[in-house]
C-alpha positions as CSV (number, residue, x, y, z in Angstrom):
1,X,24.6,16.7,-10.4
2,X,26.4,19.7,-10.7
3,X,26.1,21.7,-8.2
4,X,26.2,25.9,-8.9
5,X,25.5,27.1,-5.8
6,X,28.6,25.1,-3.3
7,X,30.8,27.9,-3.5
8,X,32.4,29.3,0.0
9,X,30.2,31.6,1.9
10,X,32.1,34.7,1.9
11,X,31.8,34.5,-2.7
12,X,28.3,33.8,-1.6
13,X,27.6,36.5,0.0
14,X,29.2,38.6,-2.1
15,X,27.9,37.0,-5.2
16,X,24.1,37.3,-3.8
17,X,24.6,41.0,-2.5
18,X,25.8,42.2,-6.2
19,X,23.1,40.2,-7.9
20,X,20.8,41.4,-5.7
21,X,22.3,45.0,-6.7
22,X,21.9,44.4,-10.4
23,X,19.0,42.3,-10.3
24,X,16.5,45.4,-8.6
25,X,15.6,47.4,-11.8
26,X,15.0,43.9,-13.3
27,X,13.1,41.7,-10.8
28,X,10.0,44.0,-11.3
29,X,9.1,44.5,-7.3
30,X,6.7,47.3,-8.2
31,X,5.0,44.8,-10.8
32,X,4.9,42.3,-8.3
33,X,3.3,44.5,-5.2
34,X,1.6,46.5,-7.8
35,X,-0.2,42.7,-8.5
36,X,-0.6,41.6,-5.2
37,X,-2.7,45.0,-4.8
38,X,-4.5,44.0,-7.4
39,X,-5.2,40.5,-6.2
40,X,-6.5,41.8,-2.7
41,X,-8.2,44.3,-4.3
42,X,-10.6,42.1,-6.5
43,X,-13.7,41.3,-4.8
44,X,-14.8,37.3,-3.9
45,X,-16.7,37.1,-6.7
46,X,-13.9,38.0,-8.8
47,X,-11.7,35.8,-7.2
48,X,-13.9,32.9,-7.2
49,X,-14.3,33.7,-11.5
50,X,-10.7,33.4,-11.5
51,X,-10.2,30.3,-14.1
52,X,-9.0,27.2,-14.0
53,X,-7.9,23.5,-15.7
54,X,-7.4,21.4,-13.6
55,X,-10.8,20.2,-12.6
56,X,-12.3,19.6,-16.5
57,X,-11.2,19.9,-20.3
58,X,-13.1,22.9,-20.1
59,X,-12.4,26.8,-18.9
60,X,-14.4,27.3,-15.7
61,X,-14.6,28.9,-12.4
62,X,-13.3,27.6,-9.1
63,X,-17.9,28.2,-8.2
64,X,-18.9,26.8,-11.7
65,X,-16.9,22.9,-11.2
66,X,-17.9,20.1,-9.7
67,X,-14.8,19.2,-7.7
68,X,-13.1,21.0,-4.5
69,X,-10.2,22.9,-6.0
70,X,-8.1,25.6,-5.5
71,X,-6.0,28.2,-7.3
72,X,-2.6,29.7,-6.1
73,X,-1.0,32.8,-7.7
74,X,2.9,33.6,-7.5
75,X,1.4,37.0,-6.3
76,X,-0.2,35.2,-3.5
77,X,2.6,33.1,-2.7
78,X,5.0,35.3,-2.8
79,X,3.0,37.7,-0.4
80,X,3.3,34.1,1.9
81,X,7.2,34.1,1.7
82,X,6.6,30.6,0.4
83,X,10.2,28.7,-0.4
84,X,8.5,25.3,-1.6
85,X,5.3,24.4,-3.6
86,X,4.5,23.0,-0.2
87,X,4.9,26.4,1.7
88,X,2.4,27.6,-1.2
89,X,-0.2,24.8,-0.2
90,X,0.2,23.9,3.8
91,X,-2.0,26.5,4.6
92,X,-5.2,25.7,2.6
93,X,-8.2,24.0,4.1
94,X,-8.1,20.0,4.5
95,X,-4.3,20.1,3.1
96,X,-1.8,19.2,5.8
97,X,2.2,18.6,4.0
98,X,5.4,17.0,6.1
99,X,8.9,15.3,5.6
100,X,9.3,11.6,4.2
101,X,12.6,10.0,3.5
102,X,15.0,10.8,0.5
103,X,13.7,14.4,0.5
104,X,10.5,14.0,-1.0
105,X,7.2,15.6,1.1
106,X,4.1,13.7,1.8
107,X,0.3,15.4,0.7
108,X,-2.4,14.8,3.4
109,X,-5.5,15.7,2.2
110,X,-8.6,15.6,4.0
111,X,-7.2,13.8,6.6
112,X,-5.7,11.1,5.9
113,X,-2.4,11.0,6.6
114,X,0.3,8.1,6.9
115,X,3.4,7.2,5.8
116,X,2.1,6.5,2.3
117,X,1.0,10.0,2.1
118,X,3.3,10.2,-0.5
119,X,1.1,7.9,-3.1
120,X,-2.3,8.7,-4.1
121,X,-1.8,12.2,-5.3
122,X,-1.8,12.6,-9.3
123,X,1.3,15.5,-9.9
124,X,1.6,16.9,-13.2
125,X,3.9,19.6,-14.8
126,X,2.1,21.5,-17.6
127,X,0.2,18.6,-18.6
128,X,3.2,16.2,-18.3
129,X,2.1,13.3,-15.4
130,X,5.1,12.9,-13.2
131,X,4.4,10.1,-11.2
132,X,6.4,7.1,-11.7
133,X,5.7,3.0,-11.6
134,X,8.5,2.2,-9.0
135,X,7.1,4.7,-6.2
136,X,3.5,5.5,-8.0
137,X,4.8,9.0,-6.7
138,X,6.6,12.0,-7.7
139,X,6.4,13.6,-4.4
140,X,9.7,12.2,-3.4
141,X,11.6,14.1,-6.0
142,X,9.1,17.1,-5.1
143,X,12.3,18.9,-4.1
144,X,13.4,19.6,-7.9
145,X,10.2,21.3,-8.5
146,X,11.2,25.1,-8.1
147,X,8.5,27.6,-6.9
148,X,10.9,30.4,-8.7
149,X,9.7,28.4,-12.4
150,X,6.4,28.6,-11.8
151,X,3.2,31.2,-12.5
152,X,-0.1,28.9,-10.7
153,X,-0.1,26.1,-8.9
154,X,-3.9,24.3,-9.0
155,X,-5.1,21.5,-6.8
156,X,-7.8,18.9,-6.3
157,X,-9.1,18.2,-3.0
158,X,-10.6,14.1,-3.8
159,X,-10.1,11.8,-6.7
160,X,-9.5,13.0,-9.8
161,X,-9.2,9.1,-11.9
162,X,-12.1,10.7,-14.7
163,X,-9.7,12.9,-15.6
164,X,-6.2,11.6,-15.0
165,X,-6.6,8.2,-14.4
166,X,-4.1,6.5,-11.8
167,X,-2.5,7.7,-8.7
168,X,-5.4,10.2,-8.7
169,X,-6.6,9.1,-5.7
170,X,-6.8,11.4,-3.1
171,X,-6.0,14.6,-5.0
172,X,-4.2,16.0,-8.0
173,X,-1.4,18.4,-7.7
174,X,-1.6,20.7,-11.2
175,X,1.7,22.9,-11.8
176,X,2.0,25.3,-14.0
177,X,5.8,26.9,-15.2
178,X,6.5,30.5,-15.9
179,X,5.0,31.8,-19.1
180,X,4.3,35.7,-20.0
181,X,2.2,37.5,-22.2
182,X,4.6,40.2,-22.8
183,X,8.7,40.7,-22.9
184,X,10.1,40.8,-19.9
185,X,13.6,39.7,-18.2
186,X,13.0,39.2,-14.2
187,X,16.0,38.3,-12.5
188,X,14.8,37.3,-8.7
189,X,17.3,36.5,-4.9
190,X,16.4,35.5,-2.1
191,X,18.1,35.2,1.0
192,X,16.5,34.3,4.4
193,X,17.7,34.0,7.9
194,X,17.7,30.6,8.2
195,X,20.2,31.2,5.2
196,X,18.9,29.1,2.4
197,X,19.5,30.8,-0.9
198,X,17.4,31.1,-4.3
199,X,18.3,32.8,-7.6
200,X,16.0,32.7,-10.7
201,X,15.8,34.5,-14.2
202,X,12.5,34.5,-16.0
203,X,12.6,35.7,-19.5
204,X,9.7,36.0,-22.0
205,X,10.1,37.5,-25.5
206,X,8.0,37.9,-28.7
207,X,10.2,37.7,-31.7
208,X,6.6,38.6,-33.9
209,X,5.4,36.3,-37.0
210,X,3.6,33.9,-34.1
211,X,7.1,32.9,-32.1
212,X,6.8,33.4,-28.8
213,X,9.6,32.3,-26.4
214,X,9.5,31.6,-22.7
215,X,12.6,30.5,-20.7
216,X,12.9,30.0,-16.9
217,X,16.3,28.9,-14.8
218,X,16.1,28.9,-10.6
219,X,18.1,26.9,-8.4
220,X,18.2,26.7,-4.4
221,X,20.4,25.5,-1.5
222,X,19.6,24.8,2.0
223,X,22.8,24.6,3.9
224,X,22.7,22.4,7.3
225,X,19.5,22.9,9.1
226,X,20.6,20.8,12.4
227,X,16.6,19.5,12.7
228,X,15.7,17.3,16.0
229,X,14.5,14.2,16.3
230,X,13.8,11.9,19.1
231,X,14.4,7.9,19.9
232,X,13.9,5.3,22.5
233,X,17.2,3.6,23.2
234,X,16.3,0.2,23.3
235,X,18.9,-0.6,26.1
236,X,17.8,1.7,28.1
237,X,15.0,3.1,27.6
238,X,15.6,6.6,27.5
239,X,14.5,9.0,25.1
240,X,17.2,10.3,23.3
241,X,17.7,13.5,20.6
242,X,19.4,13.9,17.9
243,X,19.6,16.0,14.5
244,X,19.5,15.9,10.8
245,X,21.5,18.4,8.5
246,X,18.2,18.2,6.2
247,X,20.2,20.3,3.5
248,X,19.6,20.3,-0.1
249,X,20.6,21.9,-3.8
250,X,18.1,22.1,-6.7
251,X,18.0,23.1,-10.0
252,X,15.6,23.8,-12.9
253,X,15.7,25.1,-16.5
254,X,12.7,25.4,-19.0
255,X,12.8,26.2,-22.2
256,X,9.2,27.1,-23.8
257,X,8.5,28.2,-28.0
258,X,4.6,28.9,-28.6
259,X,4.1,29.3,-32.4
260,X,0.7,30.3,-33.9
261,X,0.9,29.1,-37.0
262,X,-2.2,30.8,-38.3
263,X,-5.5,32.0,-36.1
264,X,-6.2,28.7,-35.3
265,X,-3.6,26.1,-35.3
266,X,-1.1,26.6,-33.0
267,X,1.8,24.4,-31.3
268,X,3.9,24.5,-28.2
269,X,7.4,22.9,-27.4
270,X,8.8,22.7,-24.3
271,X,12.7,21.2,-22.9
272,X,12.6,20.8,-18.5
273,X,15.6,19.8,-16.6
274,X,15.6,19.4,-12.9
275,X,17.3,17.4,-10.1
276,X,18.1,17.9,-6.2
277,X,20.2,16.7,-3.9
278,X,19.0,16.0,-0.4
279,X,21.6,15.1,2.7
280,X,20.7,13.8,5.6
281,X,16.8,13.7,5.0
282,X,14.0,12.1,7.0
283,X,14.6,8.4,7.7
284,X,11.8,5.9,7.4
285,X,12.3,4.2,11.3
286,X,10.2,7.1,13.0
287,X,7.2,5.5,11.0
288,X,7.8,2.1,12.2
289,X,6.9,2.4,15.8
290,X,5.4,4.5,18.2
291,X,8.0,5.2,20.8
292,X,10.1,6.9,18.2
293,X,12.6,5.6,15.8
294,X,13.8,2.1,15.9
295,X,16.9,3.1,13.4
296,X,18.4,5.5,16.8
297,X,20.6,8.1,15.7
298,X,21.1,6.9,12.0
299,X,17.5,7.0,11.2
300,X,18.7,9.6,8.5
301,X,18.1,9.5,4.4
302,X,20.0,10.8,1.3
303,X,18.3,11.3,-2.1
304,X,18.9,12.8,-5.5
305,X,17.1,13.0,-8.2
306,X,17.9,14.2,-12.0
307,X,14.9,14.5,-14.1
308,X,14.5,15.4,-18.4
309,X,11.4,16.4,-19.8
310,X,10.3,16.9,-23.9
311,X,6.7,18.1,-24.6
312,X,4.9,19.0,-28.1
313,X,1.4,19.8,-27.8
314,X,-1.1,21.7,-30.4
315,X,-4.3,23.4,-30.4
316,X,-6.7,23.5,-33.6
317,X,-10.1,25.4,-34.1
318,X,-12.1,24.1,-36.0
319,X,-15.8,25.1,-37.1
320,X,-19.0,25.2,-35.3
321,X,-16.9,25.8,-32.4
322,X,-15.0,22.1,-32.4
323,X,-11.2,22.2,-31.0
324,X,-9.0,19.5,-31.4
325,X,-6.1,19.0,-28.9
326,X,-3.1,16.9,-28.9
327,X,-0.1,16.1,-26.5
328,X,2.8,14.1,-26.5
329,X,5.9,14.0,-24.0
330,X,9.0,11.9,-22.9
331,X,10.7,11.4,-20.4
332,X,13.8,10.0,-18.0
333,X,13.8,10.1,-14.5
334,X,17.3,8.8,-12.7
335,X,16.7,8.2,-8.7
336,X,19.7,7.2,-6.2
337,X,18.4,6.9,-2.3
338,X,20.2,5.6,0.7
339,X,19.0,4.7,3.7
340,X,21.2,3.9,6.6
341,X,20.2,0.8,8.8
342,X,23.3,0.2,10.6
343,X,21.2,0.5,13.6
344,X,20.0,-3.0,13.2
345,X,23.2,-4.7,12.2
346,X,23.0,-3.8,8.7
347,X,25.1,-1.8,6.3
348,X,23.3,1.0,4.4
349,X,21.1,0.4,1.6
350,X,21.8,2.0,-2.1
351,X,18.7,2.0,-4.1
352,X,18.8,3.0,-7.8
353,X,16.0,3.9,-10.5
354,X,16.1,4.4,-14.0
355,X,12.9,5.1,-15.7
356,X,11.3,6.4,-18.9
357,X,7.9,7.2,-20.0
358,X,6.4,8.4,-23.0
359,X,2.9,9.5,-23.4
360,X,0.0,10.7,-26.2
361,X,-3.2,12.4,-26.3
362,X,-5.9,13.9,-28.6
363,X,-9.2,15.6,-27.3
364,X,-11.9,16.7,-29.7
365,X,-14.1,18.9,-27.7
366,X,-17.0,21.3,-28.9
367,X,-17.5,24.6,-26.4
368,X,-20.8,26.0,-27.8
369,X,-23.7,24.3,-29.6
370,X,-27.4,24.7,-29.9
371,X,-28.4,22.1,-27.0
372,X,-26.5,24.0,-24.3
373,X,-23.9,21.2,-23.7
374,X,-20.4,21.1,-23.8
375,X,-18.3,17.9,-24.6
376,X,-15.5,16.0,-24.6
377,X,-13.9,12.6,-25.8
378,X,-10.2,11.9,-25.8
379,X,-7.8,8.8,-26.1
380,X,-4.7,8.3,-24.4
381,X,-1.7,5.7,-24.8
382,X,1.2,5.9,-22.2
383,X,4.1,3.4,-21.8
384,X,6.4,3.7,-18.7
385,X,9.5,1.1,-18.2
386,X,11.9,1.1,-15.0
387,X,14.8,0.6,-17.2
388,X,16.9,0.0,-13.9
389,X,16.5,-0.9,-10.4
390,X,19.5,-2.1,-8.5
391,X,20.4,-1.9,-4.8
392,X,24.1,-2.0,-3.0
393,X,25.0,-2.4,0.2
394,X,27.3,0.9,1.6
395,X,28.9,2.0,4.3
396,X,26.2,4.4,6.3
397,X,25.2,7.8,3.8
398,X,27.9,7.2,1.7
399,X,28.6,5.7,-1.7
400,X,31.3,4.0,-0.7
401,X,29.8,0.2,-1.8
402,X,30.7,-3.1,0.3
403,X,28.3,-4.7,-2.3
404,X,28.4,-4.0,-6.0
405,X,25.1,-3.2,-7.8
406,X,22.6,-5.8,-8.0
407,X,20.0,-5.9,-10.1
408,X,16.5,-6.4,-8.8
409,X,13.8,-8.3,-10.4
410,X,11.5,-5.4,-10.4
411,X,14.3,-4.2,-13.4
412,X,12.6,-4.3,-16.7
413,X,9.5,-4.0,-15.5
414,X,7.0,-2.1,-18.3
415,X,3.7,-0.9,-18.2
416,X,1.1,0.4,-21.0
417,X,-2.1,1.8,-21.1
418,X,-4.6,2.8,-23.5
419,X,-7.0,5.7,-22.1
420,X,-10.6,6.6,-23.3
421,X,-12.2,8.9,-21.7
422,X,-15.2,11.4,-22.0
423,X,-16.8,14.9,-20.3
424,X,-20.2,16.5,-20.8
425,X,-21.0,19.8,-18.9
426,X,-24.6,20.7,-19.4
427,X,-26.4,24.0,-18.4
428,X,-29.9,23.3,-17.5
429,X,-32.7,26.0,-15.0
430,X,-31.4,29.4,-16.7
431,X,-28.3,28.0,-16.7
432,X,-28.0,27.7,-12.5
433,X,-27.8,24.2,-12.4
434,X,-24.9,22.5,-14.3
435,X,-24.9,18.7,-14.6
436,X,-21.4,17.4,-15.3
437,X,-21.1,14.0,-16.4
438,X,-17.5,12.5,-17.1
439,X,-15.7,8.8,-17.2
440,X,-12.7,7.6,-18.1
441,X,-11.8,3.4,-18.7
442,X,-8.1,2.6,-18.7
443,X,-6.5,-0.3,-20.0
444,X,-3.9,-2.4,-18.4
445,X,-2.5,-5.4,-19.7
446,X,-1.6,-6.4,-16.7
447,X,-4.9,-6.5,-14.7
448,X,-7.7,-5.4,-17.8
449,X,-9.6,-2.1,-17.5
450,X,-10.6,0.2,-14.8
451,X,-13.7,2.4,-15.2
452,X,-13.4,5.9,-13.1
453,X,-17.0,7.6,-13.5
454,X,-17.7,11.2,-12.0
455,X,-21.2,13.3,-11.8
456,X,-21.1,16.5,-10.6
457,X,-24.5,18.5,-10.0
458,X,-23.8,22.5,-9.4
459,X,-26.4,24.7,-8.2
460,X,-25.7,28.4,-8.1
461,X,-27.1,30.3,-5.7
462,X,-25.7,33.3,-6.6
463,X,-23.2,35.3,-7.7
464,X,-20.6,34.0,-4.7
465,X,-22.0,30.8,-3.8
466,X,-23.0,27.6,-5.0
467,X,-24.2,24.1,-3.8
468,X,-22.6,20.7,-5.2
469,X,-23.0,17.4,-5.2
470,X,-20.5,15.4,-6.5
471,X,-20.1,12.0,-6.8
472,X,-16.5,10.4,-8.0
473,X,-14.1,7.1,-8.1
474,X,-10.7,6.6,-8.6
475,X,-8.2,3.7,-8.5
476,X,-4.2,3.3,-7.6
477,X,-2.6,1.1,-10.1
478,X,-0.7,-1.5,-8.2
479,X,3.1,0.0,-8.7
480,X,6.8,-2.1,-10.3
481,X,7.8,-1.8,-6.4
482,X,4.8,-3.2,-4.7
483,X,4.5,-6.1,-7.3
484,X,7.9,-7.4,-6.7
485,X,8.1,-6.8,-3.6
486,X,10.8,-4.5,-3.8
487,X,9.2,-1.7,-2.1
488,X,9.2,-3.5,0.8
489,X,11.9,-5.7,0.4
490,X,10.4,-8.5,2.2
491,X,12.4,-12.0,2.3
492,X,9.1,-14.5,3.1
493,X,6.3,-13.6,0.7
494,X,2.7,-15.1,1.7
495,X,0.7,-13.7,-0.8
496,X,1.6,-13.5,-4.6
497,X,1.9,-10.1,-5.8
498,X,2.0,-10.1,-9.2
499,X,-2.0,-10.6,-8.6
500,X,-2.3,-7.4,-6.5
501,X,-5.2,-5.8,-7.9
502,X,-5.6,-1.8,-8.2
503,X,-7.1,-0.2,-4.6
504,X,-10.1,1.6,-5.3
505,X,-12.4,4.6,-3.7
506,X,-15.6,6.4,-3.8
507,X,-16.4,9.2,-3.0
């Protein structure tokens, strides 16, 4: 990945301090704080009417659906000094973040909180799922997933399967890139003491006759953060500490081209590239026993990710209030992780992904009709294939190979599914009570179909405040890794995997 931002310190600095000169008229701080004002001026039932999508096909309040969710603002996280998506989400109620190896950052939600933190939570980038079949995550490449490109962030607290269907398990994680109304050019720095660096240019324009144009570039680097960590030397006894660098580059571009075609058709087309590069990350020993890490002083990570993204979407009104959605993406993720084991006699262990996905939807919805009910009923098809998995043996963090590639068995290994799903949201007692019904069967050739139901029941109480009852199940789809054992890499199998069946939960 090429890397902008490795230049020496001194054209750094002076680099950063003359963009940060220019940049001032541009980066809009007035709009900013003059937004933020606005934010903490709006009253809590104004900011509990602020909308959202992630919960249902339809436009409602944070009070109005039937799941736990939450809304952050770039005013809000901004006001935070947030660096990360996870600086913008660690502080909300039942949400709890931290390190796992190759860079990536675990999601405890609720509570629960292991190793595997990582799994379980649904992330999505303007509609596009980003979790892939070799992990079931995206959470390990979460470091490619620039704050500085996006306008909301929106998250479920508790499965959300109905609506997204696997790896929705214990939450979804909603992101939302930069987009603006109005033209604008907002070139941002940022510089902090512990000296990690970010730079990002916004730009929106309307070129008139429907084309409207949206474009975001940001990019970061952490330079050698010297982070402790303790181990039991096995000799001995004694606890030892050591450090990690923990430092990392990203990158992301998006390129965005809204065209309303008349007053009600519409279509959107989108282009993302991102990637990071993690050195000397969080190693996976700590999690293996108690008494701190069994890998000693080497119980360190690298990880890098490069990531392409192609969207299309449209939006048609119809009559009588029917609107007929569509989606379709594509995508190639390309994942290199090493993990050095030398601490148990072994060399380190080179592990490379390939994957692409490619994925369609229609919804036909209806937001008004004379029975007080709004609907919807989609399809889905999505195909993922892990065009590459193959592993090396190399001397510690490095890429110098005392093994050449090998390819694993989990290589090859495809997956489709064909989606139907549906959502009613009724408004019964003088429209205080909402009933919201919703389910969603998935088909796998691989293990058949999996039914996710949801019923919400939403009393308002008032204007601030609402009871609800909700009542939900998702699955976790049984991932290329875990079926071949590759995840694990376990020599003596006693169980066969390929007839691991999807985990369940309700809630």
């Amino acid at each position: 990945m090429f890397d902008f931002l490795s230049i020496d310190k001194n054209t750094q600095k002076l680099l950063f301090s003359t963009i940060l000169i220019i940049s001032l008229p541009l980066s809009a701080e007035d709009k900013i704080e003059s937004e933020f004002k606005e934010l903490m001026e709006l009253s809590l039932e104004e900011l509990l009417n602020v909308r959202i999508s992630v919960a249902s096909n339809f436009k409602e309040t944070q009070l109005e659906t039937s799941a736990s969710s939450e809304v952050i603002s770039k005013a809000q996280w901004q006001q935070l000094g947030a660096n990360t998506i996870f600086d913008a989400i660690g502080h909300l109620p039942s949400i709890m973040t931290h390190d796992v190896p190759w860079g990536g950052t675990g999601i405890a939600i609720r509570g629960y909180s292991s190793p595997a933190s990582v799994s379980g939570i649904a992330v999505s980038l303007d509609g596009v799922p980003l979790n892939n079949i070799f992990t079931g995550s995206a959470l390990y490449e979460a470091r490619s997933l620039s704050l500085q490109s996006l306008n909301r962030i929106e998250l479920i607290r508790g499965p959300g399967s109905s609506l997204y269907g696997s790896d929705a398990f214990h939450g979804v994680l909603s992101l939302h890139s930069y987009e603006s109304g109005k033209d604008q050019s907002i070139l941002r720095t940022k510089w902090n003491s512990e000296g990690v660096k970010q730079l990002s240019f916004n730009h929106s324009k309307d070129f008139g006759n429907g084309y409207k144009f949206n474009a975001s570039f940001s990019g970061a680097d952490q330079p050698k953060q010297d982070i402790p960590f303790s181990f039991t030397d096995p000799a001995t006894s004694e606890t030892i500490i050591s450090d990690r660098d923990n430092n990392y580059d990203s990158y992301m571009g998006i390129l965005k081209l809204k065209v309303e075609h008349t007053d009600k058709f519409s279509s959107s087309y989108g282009i993302y590239v991102l990637g990071s590069d993690t050195f000397e990350g969080v190693g996976p020993g700590q999690s293996q026993s108690p008494f701190g890490s069994v890998l000693g002083e080497q119980d360190k990570t690298v990880g890098s990710e490069d990531r392409v993204i192609v969207k299309i979407d449209f939006n048609l009104a119809l009559d009588n209030d029917y609107e007929l959605d569509g989606k379709s993406y594509y995508w190639r993720l390309e994942r290199d992780a090493i993990t050095d084991v030398t601490a148990l006699g072994l060399a380190g262990i080179n592990a490379i992904q390939k994957q692409d996905e490619r994925g369609i939807d229609i919804t036909l919805k209806q937001t008004k009709n004379d029975w007080n009910t709004q609907w919807a009923v989609g399809v889905g098809y999505e195909k993922a294939k892990l065009v590459d998995s193959s592993v090396a043996l190399v001397i510690g963090l490095t890429n110098e190979r005392l093994t050449p590639l090998a390819e694993q068995q989990e290589s090859g290994f495809n997956r489709d599914v064909t989606s139907l799903f549906f959502e009613t949201k009724t408004k019964l007692i003088d429209e205080q009570l909402t009933l919201q019904t919703g389910a969603r069967i998935d088909r796998y050739k691989g293990f058949g179909n999996q039914t996710s139901p949801h019923l919400g029941l939403v009393y308002s109480t008032d204007e601030s405040s609402a009871i609800k009852l909700v009542y939900g199940e998702a699955f976790k789809a049984p991932t290329a890794g875990e079926i071949s054992g590759g995840a694990q890499r376990m020599p003596i199998l006693i169980y066969d995997l390929k007839k691991l069946k999807p985990q369940s939960l309700f809630t």
